[in-house]
C-alpha positions as CSV (number, residue, x, y, z in Angstrom):
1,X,0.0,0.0,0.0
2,X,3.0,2.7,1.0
3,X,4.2,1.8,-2.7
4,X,1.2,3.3,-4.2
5,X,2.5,6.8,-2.7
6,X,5.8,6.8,-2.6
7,X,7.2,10.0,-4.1
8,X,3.8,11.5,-4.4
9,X,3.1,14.7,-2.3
10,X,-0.3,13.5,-0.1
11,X,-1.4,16.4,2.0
12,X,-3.5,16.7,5.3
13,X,-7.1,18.0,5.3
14,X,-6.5,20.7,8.0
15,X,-6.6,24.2,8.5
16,X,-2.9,24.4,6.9
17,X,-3.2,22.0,4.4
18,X,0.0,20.0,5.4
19,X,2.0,18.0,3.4
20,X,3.3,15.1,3.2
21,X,6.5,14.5,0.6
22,X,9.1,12.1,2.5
23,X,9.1,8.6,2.3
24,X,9.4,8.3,6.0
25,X,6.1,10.5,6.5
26,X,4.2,8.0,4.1
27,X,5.3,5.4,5.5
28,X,4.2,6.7,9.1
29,X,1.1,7.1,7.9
30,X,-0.1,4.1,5.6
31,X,2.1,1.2,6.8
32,X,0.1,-1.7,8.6
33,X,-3.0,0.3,7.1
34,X,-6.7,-0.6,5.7
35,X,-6.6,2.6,3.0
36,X,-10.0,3.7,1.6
37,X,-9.6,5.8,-2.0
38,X,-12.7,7.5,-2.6
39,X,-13.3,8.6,-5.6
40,X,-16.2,11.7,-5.9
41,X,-17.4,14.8,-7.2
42,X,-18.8,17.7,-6.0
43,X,-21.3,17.7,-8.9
44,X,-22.4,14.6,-8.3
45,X,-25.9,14.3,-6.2
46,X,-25.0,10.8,-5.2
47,X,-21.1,11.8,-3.4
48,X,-23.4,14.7,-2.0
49,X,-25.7,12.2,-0.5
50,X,-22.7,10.0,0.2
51,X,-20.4,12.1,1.9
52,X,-22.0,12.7,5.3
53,X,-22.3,9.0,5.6
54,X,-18.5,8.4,4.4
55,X,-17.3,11.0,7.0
56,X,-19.2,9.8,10.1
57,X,-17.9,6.4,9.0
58,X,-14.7,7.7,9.2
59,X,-15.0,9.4,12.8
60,X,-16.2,6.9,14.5
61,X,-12.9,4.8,14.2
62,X,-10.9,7.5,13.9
63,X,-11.8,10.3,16.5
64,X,-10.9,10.0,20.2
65,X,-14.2,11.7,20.7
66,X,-15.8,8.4,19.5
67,X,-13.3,5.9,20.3
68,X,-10.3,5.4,22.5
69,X,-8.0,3.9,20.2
70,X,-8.2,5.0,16.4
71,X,-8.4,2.1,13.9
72,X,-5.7,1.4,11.7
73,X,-7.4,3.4,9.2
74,X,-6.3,5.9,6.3
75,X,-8.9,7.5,4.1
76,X,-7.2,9.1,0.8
77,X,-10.1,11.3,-1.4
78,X,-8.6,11.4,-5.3
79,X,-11.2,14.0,-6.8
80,X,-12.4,13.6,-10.5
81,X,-13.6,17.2,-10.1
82,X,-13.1,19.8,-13.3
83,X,-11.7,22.6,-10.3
84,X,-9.8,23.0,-7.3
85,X,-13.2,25.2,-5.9
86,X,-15.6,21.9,-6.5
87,X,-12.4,19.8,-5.1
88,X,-12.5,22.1,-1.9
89,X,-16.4,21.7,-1.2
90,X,-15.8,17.9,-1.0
91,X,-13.1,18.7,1.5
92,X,-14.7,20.9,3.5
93,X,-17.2,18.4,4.4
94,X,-14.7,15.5,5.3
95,X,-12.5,15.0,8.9
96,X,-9.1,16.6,9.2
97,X,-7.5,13.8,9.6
98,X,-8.3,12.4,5.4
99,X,-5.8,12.4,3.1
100,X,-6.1,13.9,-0.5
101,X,-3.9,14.5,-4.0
102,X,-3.4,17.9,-5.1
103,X,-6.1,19.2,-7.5
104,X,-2.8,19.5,-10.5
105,X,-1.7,16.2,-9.5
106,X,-2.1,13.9,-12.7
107,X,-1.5,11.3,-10.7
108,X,-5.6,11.4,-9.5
109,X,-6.5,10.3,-13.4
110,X,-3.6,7.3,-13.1
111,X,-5.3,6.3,-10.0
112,X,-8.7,5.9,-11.6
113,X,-7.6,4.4,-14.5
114,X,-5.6,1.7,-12.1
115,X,-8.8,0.6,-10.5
116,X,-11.3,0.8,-13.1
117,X,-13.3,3.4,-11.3
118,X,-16.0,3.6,-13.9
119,X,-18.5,5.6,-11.4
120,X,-18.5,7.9,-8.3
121,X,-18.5,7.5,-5.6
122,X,-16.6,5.2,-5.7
123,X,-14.5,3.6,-2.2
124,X,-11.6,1.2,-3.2
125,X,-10.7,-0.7,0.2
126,X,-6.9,-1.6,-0.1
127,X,-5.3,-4.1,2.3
128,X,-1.8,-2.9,3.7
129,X,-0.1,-5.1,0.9
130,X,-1.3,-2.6,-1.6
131,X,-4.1,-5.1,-2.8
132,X,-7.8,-5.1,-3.2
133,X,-10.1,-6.1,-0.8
134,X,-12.6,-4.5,-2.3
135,X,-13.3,-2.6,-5.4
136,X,-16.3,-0.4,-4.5
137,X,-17.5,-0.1,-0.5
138,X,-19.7,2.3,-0.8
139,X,-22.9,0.0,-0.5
140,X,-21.3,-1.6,2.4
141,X,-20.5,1.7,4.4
142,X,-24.0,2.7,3.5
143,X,-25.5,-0.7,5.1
144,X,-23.6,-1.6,7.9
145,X,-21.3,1.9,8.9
146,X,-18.3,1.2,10.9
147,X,-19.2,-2.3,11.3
148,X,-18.1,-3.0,7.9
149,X,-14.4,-2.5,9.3
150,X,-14.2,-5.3,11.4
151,X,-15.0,-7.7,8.2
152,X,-11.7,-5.8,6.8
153,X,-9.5,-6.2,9.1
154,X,-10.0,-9.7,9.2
155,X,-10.0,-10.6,5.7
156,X,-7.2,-7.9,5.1
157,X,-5.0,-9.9,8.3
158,X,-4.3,-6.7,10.0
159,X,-3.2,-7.1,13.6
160,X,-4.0,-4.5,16.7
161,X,-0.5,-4.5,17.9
162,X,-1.8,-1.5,20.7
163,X,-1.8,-4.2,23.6
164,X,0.4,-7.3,21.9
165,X,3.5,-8.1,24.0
166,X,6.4,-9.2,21.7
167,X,6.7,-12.7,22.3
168,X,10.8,-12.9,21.6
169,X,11.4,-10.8,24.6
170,X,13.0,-13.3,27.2
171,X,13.0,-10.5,29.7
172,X,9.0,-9.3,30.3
173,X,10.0,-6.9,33.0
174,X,11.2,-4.5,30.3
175,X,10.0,-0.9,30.6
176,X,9.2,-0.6,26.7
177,X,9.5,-2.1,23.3
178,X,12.7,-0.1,22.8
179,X,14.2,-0.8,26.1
180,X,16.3,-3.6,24.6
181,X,18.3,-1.2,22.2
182,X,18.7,1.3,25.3
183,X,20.3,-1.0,27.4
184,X,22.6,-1.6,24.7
185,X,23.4,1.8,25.0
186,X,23.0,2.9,28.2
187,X,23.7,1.7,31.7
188,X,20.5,1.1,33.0
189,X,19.5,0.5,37.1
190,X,19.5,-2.7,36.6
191,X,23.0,-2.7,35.5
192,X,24.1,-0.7,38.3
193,X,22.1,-2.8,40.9
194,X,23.6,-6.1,39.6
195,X,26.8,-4.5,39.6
196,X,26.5,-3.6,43.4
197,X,24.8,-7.1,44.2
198,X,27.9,-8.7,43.3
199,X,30.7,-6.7,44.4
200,X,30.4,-8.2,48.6
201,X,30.6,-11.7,46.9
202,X,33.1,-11.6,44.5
203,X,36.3,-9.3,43.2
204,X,38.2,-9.1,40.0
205,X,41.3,-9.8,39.1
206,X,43.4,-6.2,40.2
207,X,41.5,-5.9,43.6
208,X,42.6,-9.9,44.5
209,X,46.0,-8.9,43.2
210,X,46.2,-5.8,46.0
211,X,44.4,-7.6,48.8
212,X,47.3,-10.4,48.4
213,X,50.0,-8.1,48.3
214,X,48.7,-6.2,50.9
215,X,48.3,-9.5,53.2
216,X,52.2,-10.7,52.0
217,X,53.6,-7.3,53.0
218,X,51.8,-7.4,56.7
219,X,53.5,-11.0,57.0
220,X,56.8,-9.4,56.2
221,X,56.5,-6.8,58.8
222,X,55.6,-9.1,61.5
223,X,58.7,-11.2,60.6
224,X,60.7,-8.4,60.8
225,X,59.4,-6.9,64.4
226,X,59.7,-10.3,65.8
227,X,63.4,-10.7,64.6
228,X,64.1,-6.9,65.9
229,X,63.1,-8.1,69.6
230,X,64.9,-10.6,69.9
231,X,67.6,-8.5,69.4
C-alpha cells in the first residue's frame, strides 16, 4: 500500500493543508494500514448524499471523541472534479484527519484508471499489501457503517499491535518495546544494581592482586618486628 505513494506529495485535510513528501512521512502514515480511496465529485448528487455517511464512517474509528483507540485506518479522497473550488467543497465536508492529492496532481487520473473506477462515488478498500479487498465499499459503508471495518480487518490480516506483548522478549520486566536497544546503549538500574549485588561476593582480578599483596607485605613486617626483639 505505502508503494502506491511513494514519491507522491499527499497532503492533510487541516486548516494548513499540510504536506506530506518524504518517504518516511508515508510510511508513518499508511504502513500496517486498511486505506480507503474515494473517488467523488462535488457535482455529483450521489457523493453529495454519500459524503456525510462516508465522513461519520470515518470518525467513529478514527476520532478519540468516538473511540479510545483509532483504527488502523487511512482515508485518501482522489477527486475527479473539473476545479480546485468543487475539489475544496468535498473537503470541507470530510474529517481533518483524510488524506487527499493535489487538484494538479495527474496522478488522481492514473489512479482511476488503475482501479477501473468507472463511477463515483466510488470507495476502493486496499489491504496494507497494496491489494484489493474491495473494489467499490460504498454499498457496504452505506449498510452496515463502521461495522463494515471489522469484516476488513480480518479478511485484510491486520493485527491490533496497541496491547500485543512481543513474544521474543525473554526479559517481560522491560520498561518498553525499545528498552532492549537502550540497554545496549546505556547503563541502566539494573545494570548498576547487579553490579553492586555482586561486588560483597566476588572481586576481579586487580583488587585480589592488592588484597594479596597487601596481606604478603603485613607477613613481612611481622617477621621483621619479631626478629628486631629478639635483638
Amino acid at each position: 500500500m505505502v508503494d502506491l505513494f511513494l514519491n507522491r506529495v499527499l497532503v492533510e485535510n487541516n486548516w494548513d493543508q499540510d504536506k506530506l513528501n518524504t518517504e518516511r512521512e508515508i510510511v508513518g502514515i499508511l504502513e500496517n494500514r486498511i486505506t480507503l480511496l474515494f473517488f467523488g465529485s462535488a457535482t455529483c448528487q450521489k457523493c453529495q448524499e454519500f459524503l456525510p455517511l462516508l465522513n461519520n464512517f470515518f470518525k467513529r474509528l478514527k476520532d478519540p471523541a468516538y473511540i479510545e483507540y483509532p483504527k488502523l485506518l487511512a482515508l485518501i479522497v482522489i477527486s475527479l472534479d473539473e476545479s480546485e473550488e468543487e475539489q475544496e467543497m468535498i473537503l470541507q465536508k470530510l474529517h481533518k484527519k483524510v488524506l487527499f492529492l493535489a487538484f494538479d496532481d495527474p496522478y488522481r487520473q492514473e489512479l482511476r484508471a488503475m482501479f477501473e473506477v468507472k463511477e463515483v462515488p466510488t470507495v476502493v478498500v486496499l489491504r496494507p499489501d497494496g491489494s484489493v479487498l474491495m473494489p467499490n465499499a460504498v454499498q457496504d459503508i452505506c449498510n452496515y457503517g463502521s461495522e463494515c471495518f471489522r469484516d476488513w480487518q480480518e479478511s485484510g490480516e491486520l493485527i491490533e499491535r496497541t496491547f500485543m506483548l512481543n513474544e521474543e522478549f525473554d526479559n517481560m520486566n522491560l520498561r518498553s518495546v525499545s528498552d532492549p536497544v537502550r540497554r545496549l546503549k546505556y547503563k541502566t538500574e539494573d545494570d548498576k544494581r547487579k553490579k553492586r549485588w555482586w561486588k560483597p561476593w566476588g572481586k576481579n582480578k586487580g583488587e585480589e592482586d592488592e588484597e594479596n599483596s597487601g596481606g604478603w607485605d603485613a607477613k613481612k613486617r611481622e617477621r621483621d618486628w619479631g626478629t628486631w626483639r629478639k635483638k
